[in-house]
C-alpha positions as CSV (number, residue, x, y, z in Angstrom):
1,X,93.8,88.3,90.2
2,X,96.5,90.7,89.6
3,X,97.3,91.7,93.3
4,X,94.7,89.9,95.6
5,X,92.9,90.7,97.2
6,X,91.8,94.1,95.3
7,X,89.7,96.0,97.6
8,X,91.4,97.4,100.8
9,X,89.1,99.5,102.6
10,X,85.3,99.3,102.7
11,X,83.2,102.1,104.1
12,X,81.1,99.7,106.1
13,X,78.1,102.2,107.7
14,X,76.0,103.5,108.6
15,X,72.9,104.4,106.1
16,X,71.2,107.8,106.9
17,X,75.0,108.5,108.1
18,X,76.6,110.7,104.9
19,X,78.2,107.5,103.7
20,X,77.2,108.8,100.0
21,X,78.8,112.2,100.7
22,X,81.8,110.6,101.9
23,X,82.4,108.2,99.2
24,X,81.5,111.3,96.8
25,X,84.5,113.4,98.4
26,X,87.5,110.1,97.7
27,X,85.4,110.3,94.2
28,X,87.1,113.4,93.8
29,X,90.9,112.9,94.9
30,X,92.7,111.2,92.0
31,X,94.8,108.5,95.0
32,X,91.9,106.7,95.8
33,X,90.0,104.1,93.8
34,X,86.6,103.8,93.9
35,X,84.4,100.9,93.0
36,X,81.7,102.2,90.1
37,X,78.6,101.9,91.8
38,X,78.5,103.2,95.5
39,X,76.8,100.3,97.1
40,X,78.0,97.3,95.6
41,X,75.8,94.9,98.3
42,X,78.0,92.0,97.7
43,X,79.2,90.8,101.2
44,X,75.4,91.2,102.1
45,X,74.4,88.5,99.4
46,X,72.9,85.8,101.3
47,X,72.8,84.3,97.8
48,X,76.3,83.4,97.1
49,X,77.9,80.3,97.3
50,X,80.4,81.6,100.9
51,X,81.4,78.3,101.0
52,X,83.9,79.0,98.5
53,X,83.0,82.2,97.0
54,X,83.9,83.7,93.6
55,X,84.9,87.4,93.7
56,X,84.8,87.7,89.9
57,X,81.6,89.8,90.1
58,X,82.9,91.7,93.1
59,X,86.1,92.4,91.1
60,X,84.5,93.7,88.2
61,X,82.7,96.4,90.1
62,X,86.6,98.1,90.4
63,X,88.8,99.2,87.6
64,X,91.3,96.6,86.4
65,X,94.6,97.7,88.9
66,X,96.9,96.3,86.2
67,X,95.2,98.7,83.6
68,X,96.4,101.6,85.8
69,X,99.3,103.8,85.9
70,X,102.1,102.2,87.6
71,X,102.8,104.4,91.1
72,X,106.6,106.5,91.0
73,X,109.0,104.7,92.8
74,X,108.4,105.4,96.9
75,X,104.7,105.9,95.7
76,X,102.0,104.0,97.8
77,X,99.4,102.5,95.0
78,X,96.1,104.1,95.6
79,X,94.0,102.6,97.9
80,X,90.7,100.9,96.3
81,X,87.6,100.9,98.1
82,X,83.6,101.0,98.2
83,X,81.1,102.4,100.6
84,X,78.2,99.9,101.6
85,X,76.3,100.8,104.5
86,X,74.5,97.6,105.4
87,X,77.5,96.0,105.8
88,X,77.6,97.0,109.6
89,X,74.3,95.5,110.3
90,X,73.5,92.6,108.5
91,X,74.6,89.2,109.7
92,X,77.7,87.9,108.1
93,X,78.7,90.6,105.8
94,X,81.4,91.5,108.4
95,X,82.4,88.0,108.6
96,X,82.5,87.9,104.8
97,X,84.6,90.8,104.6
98,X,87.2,89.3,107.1
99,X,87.3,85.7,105.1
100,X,88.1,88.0,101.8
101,X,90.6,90.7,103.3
102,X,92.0,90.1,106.6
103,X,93.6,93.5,106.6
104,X,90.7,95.4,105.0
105,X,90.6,98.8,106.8
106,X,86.9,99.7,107.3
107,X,85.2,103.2,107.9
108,X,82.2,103.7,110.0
109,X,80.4,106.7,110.4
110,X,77.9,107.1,113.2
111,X,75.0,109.1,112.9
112,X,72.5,110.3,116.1
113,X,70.6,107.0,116.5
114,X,67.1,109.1,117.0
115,X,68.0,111.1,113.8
116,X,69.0,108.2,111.8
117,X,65.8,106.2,112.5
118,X,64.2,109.4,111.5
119,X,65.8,110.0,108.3
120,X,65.9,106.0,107.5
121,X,61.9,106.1,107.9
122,X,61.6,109.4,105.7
123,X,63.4,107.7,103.2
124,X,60.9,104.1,103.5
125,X,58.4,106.3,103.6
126,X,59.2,108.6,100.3
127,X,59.6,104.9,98.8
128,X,56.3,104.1,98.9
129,X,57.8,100.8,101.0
130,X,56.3,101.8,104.3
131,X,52.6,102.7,105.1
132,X,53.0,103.2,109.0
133,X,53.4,106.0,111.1
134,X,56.8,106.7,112.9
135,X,55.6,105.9,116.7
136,X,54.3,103.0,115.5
137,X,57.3,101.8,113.2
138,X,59.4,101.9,116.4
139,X,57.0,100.3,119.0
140,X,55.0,97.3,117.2
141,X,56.4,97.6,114.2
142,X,59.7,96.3,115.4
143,X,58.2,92.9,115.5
144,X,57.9,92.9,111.3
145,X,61.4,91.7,112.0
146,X,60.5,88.6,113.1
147,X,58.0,87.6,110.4
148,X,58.6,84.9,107.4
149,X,58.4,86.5,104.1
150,X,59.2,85.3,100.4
151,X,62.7,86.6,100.7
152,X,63.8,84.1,103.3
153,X,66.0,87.0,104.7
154,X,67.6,86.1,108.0
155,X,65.3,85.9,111.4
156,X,65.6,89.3,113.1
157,X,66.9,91.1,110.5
158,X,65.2,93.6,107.8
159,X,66.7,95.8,104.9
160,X,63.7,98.2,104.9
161,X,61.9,98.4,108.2
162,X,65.1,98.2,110.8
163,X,64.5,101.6,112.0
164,X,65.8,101.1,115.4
165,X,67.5,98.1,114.8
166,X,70.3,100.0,112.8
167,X,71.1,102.2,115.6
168,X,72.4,99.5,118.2
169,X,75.8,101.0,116.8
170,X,77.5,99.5,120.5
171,X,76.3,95.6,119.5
172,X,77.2,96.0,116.0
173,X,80.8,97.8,116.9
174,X,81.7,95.2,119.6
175,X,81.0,92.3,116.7
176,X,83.3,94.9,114.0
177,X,86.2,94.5,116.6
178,X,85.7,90.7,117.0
179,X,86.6,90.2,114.0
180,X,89.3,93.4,112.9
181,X,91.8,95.3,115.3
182,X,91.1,98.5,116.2
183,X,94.0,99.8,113.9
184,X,91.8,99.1,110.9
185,X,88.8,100.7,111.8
186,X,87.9,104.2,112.0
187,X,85.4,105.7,114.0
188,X,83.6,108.9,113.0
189,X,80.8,110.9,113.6
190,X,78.7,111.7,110.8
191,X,77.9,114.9,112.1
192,X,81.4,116.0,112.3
193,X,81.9,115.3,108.4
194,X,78.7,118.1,108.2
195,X,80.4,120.6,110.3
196,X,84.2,120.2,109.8
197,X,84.8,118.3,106.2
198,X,88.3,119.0,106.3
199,X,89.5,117.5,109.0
200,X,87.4,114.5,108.8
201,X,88.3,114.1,105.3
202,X,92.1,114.4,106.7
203,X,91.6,111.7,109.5
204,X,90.2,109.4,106.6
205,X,93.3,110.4,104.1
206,X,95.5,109.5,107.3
207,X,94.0,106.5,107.8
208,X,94.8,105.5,104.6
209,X,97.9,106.0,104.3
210,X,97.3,109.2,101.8
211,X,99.2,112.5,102.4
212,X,97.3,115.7,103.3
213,X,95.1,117.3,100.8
214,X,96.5,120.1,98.9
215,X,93.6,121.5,97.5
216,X,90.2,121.6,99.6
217,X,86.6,119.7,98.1
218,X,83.9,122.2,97.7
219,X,81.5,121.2,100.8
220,X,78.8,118.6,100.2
221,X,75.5,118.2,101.4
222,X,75.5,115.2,103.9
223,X,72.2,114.6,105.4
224,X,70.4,114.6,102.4
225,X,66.7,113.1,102.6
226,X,62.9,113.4,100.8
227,X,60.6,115.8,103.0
228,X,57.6,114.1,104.2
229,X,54.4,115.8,104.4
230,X,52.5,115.7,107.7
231,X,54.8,114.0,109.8
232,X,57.8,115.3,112.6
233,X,59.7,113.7,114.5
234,X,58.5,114.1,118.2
235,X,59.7,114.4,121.4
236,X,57.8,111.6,122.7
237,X,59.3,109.5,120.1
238,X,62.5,110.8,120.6
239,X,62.7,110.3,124.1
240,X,61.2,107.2,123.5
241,X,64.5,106.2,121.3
242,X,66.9,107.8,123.4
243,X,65.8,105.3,126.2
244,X,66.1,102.6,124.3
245,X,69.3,103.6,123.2
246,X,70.9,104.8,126.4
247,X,72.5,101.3,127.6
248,X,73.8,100.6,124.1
249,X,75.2,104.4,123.8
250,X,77.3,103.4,126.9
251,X,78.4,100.4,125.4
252,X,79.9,102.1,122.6
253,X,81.3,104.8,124.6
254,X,83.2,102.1,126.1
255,X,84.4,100.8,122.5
256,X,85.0,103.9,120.5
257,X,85.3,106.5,123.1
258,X,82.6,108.8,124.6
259,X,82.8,111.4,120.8
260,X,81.4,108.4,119.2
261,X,78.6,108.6,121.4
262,X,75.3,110.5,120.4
263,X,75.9,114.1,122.2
């Protein structure tokens, strides 16, 4: 490796949260560098050898940094980054992360927990992946979890059918800051990068050591999803969420402050 390790900021989660919208914004500012693909679902590859893993594939994801222009004297080199949702949720890819970049800044953005589920079912759903109703998705369904399948995936843990899962952000934030300081990791709300893309795109420029933006991105859509037909999301269901979601809301209150709490 030229300069290891090459990648210094991960956007870590959350899916259904505008992570795509984000990484589509840095797309667009020539100081930051941008892996090719947007989800590059290496740290969640239960596949690799992590006893002593090889980040040649990893590496090749990114432009070569010693094929790019050299940075003016007093310029900071461009911070080089990609934006993989899972990474908040699925056991070890945190831990991963750490073990490859100590000082890796990561990026989370918290969506509405009820709203997520919601979109993150939408999206199963659209797939053809999931044949189940919403209400009963998060009620029985949640036990899918816990079933062998061919995939030996982790116990507990499910790429398609974690509906509610996902939105224990509280559990999954206190294990983020086991592992980082809080100085790495930035907190935001997904909704904010909807309503005010200018200054969360600012706090993210700050946080990586980038100036202020000169000239303003033309808005992007960030809750972006497939329609559904015959199905809404209901307020039984919803307060049916919200309750389950209320102690871990106050646990990441505690953590990240009460504006990273669902409102």
């Amino acid at each position: 490796m030229a300069e290891p390790p090459w990648v210094n900021f991960v956007i870590a989660g959350v899916q259904k949260g505008g992570t795509t919208a984000l990484f589509d914004y840095l797309s667009e500012m020539g100081d930051v560098a941008l892996s090719r693909v947007k989800e590059t679902h290496f740290f969640d590859d239960d596949a690799r050898g992590w006893a002593a893993p090889d980040y040649t594939d990893y590496h090749a994801l990114f432009d070569d940094p010693a094929a790019a222009p050299r940075p003016r004297p007093k310029e900071p080199r461009r911070p080089r980054g990609e934006a993989t949702p899972i990474y908040l949720y699925w056991p070890n890819a945190l831990e991963r992360i750490c073990a490859y970049n100590p000082a890796m800044r990561l990026i989370v953005l918290l969506r509405d927990p009820v709203e997520r589920a919601w979109s993150h079912w939408r999206m199963e759903r659209a797939r053809g992946v999931e044949a189940h109703p919403f209400a009963w998705c998060i009620r029985e369904g949640r036990m899918r979890l816990f079933e062998n399948d061919v995939q030996n995936r982790p116990w507990g843990v499910h790429r398609e059918f974690s509906y509610v899962e996902r939105g224990f952000y509280g559990e999954q934030l206190e294990r983020l800051f086991g592992l980082f300081p809080p100085r790495q990791v930035l907190v935001l709300r997904s909704e904010s990068l909807r309503d005010d893309p200018a200054a969360t795109l600012g706090a993210v420029r700050a946080f990586l050591g980038l100036r202020k933006l000169k000239t303003p991105l033309a808005a992007r859509e960030v809750f972006v999803g497939p329609e559904v037909e015959d199905s809404e999301l209901t307020a039984e269901d919803a307060a049916f969420l919200r309750a389950l979601y209320a102690r871990d809301q106050a646990r990441l209150a505690d953590l990240a402050g009460d504006e990273a709490a669902a409102r």
